[in-house]
N, CA, C and O atoms as a MOPAC input file, in Angstrom:
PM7 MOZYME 1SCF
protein

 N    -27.51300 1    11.19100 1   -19.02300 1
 C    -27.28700 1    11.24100 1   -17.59900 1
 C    -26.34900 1    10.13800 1   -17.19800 1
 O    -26.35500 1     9.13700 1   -17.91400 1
 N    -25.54600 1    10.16800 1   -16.16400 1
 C    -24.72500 1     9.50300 1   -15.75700 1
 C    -24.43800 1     9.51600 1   -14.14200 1
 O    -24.22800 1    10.64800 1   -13.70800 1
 N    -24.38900 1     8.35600 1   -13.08300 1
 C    -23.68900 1     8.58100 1   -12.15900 1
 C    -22.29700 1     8.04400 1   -12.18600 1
 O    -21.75900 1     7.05700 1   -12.68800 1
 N    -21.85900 1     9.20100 1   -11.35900 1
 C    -20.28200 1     8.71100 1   -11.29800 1
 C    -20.04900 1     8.61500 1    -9.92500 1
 O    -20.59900 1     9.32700 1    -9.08500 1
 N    -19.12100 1     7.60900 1    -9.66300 1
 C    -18.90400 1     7.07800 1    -8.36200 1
 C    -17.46200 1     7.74700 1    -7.83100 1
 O    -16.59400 1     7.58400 1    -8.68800 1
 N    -17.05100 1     8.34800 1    -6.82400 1
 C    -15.90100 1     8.55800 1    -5.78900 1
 C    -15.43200 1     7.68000 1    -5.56200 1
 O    -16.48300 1     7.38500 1    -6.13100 1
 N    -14.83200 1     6.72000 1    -5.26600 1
 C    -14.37700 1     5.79800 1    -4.69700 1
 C    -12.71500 1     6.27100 1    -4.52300 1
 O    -12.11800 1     6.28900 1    -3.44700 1
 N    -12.15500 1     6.63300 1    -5.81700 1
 C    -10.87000 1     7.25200 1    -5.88800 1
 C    -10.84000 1     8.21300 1    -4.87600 1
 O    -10.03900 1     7.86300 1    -4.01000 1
 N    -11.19100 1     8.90800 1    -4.71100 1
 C    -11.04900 1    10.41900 1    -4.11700 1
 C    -11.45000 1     9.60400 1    -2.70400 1
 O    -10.45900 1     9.45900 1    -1.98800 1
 N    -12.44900 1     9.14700 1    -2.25100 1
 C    -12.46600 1     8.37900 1    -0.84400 1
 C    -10.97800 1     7.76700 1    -0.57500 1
 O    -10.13900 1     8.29700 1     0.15400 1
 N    -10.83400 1     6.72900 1    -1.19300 1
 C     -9.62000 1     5.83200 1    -0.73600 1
 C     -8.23800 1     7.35400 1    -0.64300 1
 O     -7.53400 1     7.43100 1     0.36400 1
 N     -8.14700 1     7.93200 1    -1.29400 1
 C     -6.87000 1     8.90800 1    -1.29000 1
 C     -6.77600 1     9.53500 1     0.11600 1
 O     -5.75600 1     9.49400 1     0.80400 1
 N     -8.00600 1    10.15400 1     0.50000 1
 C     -8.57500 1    11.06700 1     1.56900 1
 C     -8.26700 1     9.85700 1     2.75500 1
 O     -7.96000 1    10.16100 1     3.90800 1
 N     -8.37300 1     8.70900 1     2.37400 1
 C     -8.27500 1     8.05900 1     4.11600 1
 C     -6.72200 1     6.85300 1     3.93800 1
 O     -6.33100 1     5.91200 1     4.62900 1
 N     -6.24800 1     7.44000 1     2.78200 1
 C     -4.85400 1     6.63900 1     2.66200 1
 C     -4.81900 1     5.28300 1     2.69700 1
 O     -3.91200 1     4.70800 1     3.29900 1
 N     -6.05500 1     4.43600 1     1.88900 1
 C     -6.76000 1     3.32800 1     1.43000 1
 C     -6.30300 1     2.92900 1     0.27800 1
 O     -6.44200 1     3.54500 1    -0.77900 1
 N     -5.38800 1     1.23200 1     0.51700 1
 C     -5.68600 1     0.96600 1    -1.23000 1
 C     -7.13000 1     0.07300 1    -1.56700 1
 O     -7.85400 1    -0.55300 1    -0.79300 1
 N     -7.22900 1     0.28100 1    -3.01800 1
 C     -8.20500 1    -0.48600 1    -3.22500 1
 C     -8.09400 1    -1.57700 1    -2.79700 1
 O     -9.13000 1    -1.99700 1    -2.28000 1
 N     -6.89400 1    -2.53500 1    -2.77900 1
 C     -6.95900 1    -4.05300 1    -2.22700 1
 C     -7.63100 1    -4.15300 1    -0.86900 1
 O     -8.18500 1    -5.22700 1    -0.63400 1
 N     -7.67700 1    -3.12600 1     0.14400 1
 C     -7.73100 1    -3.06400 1     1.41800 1
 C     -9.41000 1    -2.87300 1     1.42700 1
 O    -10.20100 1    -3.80400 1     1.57700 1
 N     -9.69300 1    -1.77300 1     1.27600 1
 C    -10.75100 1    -1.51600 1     1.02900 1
 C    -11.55600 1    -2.97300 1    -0.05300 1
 O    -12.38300 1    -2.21000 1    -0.55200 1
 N    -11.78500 1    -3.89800 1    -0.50000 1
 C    -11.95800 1    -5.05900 1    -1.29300 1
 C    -12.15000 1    -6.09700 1    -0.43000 1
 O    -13.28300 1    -6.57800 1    -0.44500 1
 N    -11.34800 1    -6.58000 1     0.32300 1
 C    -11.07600 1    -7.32400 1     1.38300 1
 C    -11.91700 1    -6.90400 1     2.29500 1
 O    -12.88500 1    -7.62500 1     2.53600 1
 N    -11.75000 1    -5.60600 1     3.04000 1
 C    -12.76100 1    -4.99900 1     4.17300 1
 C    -14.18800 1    -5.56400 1     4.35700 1
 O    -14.82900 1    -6.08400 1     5.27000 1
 N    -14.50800 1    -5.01300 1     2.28900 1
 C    -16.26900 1    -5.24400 1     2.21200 1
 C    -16.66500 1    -6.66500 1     1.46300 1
 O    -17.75800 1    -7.13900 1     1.15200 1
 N    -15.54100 1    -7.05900 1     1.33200 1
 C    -15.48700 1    -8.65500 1     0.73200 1
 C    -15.88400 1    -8.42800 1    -0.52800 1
 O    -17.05200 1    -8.78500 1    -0.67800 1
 N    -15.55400 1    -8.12600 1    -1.18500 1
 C    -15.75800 1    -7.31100 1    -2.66600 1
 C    -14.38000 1    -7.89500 1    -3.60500 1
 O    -13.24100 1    -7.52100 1    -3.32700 1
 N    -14.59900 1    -8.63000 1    -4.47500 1
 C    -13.60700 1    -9.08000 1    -5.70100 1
 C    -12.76600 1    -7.82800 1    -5.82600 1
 O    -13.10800 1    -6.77200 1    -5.29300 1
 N    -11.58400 1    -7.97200 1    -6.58800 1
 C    -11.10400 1    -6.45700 1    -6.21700 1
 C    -11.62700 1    -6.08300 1    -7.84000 1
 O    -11.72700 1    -4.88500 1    -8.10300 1
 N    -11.94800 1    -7.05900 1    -8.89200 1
 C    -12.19300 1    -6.83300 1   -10.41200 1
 C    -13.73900 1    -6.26100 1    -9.86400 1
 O    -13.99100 1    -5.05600 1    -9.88800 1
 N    -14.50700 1    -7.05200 1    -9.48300 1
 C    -16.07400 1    -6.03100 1    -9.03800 1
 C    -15.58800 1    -4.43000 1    -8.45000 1
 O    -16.13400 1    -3.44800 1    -8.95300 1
 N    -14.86700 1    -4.30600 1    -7.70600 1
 C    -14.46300 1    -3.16100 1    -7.04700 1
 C    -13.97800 1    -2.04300 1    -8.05100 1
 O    -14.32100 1    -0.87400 1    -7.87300 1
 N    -13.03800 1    -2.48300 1    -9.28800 1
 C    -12.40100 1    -1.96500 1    -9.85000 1
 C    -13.54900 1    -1.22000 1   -10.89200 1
 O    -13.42300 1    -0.06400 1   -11.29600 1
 N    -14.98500 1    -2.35700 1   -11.33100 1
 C    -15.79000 1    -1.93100 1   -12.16900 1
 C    -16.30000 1    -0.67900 1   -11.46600 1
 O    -16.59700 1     0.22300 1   -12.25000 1
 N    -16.44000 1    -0.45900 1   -10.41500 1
 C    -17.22000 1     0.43600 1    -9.96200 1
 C    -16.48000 1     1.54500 1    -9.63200 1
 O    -16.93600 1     2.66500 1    -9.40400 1
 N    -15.41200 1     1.23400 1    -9.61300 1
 C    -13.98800 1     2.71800 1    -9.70300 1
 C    -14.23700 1     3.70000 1   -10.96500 1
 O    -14.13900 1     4.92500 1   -11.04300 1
 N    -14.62300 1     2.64400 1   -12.00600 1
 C    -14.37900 1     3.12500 1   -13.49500 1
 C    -15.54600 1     3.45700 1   -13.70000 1
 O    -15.83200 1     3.69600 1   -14.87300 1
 N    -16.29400 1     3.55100 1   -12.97700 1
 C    -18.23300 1     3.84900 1   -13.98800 1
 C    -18.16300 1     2.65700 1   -14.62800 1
 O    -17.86500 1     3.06400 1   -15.75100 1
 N    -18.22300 1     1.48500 1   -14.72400 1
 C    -18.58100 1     0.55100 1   -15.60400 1
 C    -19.95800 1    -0.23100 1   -14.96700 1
 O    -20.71700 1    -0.87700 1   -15.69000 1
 N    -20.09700 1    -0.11900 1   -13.96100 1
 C    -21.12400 1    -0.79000 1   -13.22300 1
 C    -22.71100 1    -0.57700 1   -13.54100 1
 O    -22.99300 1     0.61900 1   -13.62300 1
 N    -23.47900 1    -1.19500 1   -13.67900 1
 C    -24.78200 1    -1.10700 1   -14.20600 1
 C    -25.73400 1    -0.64500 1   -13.44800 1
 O    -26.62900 1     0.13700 1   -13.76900 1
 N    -25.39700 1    -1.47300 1   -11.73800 1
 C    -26.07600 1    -1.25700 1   -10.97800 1
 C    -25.21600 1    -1.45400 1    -9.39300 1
 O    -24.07600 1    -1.91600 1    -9.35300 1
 N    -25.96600 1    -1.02900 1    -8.16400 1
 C    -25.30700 1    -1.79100 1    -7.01500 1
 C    -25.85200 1    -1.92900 1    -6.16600 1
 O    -26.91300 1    -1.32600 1    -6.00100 1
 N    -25.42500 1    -2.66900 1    -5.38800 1
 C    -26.14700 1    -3.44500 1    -4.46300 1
 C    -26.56100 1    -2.47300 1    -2.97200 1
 O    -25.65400 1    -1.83900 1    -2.43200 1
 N    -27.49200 1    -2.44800 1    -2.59400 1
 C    -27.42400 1    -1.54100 1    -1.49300 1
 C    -26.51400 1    -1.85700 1     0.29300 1
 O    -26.27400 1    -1.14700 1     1.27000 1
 N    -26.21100 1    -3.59300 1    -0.15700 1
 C    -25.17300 1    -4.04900 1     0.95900 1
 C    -24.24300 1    -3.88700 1     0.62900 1
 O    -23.44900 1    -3.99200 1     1.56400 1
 N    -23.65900 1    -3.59600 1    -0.52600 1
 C    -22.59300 1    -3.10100 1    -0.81900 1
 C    -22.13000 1    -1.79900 1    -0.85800 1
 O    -20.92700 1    -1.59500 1    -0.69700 1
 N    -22.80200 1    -1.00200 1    -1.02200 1
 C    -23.32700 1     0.26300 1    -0.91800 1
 C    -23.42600 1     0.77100 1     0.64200 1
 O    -23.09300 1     1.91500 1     0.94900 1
 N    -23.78700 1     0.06500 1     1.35100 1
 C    -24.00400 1     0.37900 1     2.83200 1
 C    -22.21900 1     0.31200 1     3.45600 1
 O    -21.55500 1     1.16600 1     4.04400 1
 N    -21.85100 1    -1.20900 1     2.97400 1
 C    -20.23800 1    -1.55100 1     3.11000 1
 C    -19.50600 1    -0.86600 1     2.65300 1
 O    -18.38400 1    -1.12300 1     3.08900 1
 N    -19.50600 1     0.06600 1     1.84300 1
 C    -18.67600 1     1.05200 1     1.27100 1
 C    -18.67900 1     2.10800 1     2.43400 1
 O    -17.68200 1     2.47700 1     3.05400 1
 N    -20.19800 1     2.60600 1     2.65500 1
 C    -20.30400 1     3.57400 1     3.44900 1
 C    -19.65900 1     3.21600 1     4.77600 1
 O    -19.24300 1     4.12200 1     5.49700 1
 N    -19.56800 1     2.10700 1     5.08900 1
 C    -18.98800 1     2.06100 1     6.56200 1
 C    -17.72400 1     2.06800 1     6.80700 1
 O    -17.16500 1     2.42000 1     7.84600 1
 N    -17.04000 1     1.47800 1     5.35700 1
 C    -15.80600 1     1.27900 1     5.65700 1
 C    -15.15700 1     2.53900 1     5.64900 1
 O    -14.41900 1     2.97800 1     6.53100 1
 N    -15.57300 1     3.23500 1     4.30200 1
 C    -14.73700 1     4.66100 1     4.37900 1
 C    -15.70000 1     6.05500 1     5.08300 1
 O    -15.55600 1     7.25900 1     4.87000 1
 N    -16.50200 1     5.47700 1     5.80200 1
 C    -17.06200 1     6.51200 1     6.87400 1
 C    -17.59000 1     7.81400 1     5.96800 1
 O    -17.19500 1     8.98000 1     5.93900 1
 N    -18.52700 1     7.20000 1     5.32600 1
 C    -19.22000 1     8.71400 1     4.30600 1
 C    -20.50900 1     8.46600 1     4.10000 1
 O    -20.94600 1     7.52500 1     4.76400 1
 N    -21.43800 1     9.13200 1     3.22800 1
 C    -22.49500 1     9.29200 1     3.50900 1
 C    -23.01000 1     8.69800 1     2.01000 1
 O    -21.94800 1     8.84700 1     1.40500 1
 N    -23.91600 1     8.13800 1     1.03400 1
 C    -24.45000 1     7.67400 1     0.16300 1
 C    -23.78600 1     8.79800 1    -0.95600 1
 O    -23.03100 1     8.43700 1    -1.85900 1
 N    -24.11100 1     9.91400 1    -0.78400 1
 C    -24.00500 1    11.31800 1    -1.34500 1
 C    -22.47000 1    11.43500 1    -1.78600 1
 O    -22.10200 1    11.74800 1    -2.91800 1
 N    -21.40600 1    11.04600 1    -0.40200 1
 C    -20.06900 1    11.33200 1    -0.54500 1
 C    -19.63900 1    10.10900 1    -1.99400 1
 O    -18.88200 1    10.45100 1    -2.90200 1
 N    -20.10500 1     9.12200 1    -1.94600 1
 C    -19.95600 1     8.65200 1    -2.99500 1
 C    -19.94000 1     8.49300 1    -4.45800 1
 O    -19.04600 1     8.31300 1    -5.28500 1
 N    -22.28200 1     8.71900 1    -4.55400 1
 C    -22.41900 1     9.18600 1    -5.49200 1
 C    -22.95500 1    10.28000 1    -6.07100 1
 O    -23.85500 1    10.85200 1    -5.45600 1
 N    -22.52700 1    10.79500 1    -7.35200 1
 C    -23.04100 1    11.61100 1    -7.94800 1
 C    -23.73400 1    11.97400 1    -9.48600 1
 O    -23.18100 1    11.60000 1   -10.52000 1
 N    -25.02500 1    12.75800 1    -9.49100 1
 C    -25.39100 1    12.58400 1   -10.87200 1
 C    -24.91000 1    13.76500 1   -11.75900 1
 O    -24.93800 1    14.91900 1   -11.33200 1
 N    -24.65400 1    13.58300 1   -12.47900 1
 C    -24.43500 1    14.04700 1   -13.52500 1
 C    -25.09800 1    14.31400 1   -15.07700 1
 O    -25.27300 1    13.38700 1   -15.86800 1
 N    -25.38600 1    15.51800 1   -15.33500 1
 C    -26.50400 1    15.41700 1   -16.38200 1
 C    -25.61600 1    15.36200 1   -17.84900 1
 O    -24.55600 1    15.97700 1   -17.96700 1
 N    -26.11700 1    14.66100 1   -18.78100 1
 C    -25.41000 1    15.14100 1   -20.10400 1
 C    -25.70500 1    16.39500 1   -20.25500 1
 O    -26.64300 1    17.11900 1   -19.92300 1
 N    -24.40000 1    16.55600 1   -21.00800 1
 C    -24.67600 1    18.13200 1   -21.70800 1
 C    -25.22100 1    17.91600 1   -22.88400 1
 O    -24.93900 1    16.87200 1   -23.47200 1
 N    -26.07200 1    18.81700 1   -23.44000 1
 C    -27.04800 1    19.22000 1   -25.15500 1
 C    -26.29800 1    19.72400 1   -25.55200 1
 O    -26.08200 1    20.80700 1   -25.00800 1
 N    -25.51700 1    19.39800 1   -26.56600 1
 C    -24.26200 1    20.46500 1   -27.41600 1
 C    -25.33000 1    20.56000 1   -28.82100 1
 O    -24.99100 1    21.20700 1   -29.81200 1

């Protein structure tokens, strides 16, 4: 199982760079970047909330789960 995070597809949709969006939620832009890539372990729910406000979406618009596939 895996979640994968939007963040790309947000910032495109509201013509956001990541630097901007970083700055906004006061977010390192290297922390920001981990969480672009799926590298992130975990997150913070103030950060998480700051995401949601800045790019005006809902927990959901962000993330998503994803099941492994059984090959």
């Amino acid at each position: 199982m895996s979640i994968v995070i939007h963040i790309d597809v947000l910032l495109a949709q509201r013509k956001m760079s990541s630097g901007e969006l970083a700055e906004r939620i006061d977010l390192t832009a290297a922390n920001l970047s981990i969480l672009k890539n799926d590298k992130a372990k975990a997150i913070r729910f103030s950060t998480l909330e700051a995401l949601c406000r800045e790019l005006q979406c809902q927990p959901g618009d962000l993330l998503e789960y994803v099941a492994d596939s059984k090959e």
